[in-house]
C-alpha positions as CSV (number, residue, x, y, z in Angstrom):
1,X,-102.7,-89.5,-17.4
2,X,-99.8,-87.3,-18.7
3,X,-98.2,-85.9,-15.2
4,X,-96.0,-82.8,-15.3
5,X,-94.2,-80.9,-12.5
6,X,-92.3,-77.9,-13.8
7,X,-89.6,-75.4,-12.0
8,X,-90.0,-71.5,-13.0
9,X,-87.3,-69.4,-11.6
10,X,-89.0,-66.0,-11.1
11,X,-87.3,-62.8,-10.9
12,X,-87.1,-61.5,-7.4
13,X,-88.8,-58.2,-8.2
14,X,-92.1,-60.4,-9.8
15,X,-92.2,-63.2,-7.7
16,X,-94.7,-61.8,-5.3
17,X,-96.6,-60.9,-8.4
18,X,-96.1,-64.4,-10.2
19,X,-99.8,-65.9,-9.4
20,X,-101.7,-62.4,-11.1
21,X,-99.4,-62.8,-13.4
22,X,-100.3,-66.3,-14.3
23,X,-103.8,-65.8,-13.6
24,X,-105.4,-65.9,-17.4
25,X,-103.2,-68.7,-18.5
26,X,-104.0,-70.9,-15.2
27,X,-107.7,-70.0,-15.4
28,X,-108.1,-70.9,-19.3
29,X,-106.1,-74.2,-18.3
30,X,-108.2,-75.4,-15.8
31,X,-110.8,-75.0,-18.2
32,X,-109.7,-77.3,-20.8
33,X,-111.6,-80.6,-21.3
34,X,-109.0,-82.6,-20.9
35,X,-106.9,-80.7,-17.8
36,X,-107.5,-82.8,-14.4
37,X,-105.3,-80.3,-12.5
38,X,-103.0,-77.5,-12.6
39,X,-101.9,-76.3,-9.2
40,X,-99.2,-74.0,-8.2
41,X,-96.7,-73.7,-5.3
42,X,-94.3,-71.5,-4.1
43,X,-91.1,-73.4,-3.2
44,X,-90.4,-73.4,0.8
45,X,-86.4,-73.0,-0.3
46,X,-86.4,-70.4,-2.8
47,X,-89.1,-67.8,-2.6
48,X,-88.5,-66.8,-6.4
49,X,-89.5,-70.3,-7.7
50,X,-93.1,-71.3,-8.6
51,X,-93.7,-75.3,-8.7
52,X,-96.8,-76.0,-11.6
53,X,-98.0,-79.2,-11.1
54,X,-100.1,-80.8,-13.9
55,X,-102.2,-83.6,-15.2
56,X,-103.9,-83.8,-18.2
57,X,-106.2,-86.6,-19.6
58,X,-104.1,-89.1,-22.4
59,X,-105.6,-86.8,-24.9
60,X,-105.7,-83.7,-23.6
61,X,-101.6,-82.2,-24.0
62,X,-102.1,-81.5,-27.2
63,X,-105.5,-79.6,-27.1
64,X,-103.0,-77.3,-24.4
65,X,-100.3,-76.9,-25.8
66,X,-102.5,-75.5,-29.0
67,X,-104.8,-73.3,-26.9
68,X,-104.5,-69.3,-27.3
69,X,-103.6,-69.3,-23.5
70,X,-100.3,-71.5,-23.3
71,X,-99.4,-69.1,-27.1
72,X,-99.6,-66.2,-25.1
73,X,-97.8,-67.9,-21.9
74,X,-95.2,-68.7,-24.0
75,X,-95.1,-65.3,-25.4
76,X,-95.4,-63.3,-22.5
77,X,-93.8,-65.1,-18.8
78,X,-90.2,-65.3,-20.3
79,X,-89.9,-61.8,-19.5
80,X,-90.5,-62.7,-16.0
81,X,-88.0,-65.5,-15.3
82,X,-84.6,-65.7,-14.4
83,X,-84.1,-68.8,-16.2
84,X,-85.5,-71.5,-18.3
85,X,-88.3,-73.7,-16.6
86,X,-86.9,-76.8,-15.5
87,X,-90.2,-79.7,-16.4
88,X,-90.6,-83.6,-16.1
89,X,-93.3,-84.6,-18.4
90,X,-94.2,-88.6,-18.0
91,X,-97.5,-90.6,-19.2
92,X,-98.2,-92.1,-15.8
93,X,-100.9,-94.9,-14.9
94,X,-103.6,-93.1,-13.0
95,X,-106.1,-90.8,-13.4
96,X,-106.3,-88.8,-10.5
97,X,-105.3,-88.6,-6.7
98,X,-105.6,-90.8,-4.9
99,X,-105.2,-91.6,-0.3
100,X,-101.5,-91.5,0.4
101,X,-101.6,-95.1,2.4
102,X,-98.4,-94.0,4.2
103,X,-100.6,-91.2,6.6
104,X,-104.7,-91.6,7.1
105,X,-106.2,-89.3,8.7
106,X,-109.6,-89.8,9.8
């Protein structure tokens, strides 16, 4: 699985709006064959920045980063952050989530 986690620093006057904002390009992502997940956060410290978290199938980065969606996601959100994203992008061995053995709940 290719695992990404990226930071985008929001504007303060869009941040509340961030998740509309993102809506086409999340929905056509979780859409794609090969996506697994693509889930967003708000960060509990800074109430402008989104956390994306990501996971694609081995073959399915480049099919994304070719789609119309991410080309207009690209285009368009850079007019609504403060800064560049901050991303770690690793090939990982797993293919999903799995039970965190540290806490079970039953």
């Amino acid at each position: 699985m290719i695992f990404i986690v990226v930071k985008f620093p929001v504007k303060p006057e869009h941040a509340d709006a961030w998740p509309e904002l993102v809506a086409d390009f999340t929905a056509g992502t979780r859409g794609e064959q090969g996506n697994l997940f693509f889930d967003w956060a708000r960060s509990l410290d800074d109430p402008n920045e989104y956390v994306l978290t990501e996971g694609f199938a081995d073959d399915g980065a480049e099919a994304h980063v070719n789609s119309d969606h991410f080309t207009a996601a690209v285009a368009d959100l850079p007019q609504y952050l403060a800064h560049t994203p901050k991303i770690i992008s690793e090939k990982i061995g797993a293919d999903g989530w799995g039970p965190m053995g540290e806490m079970q709940v039953d």
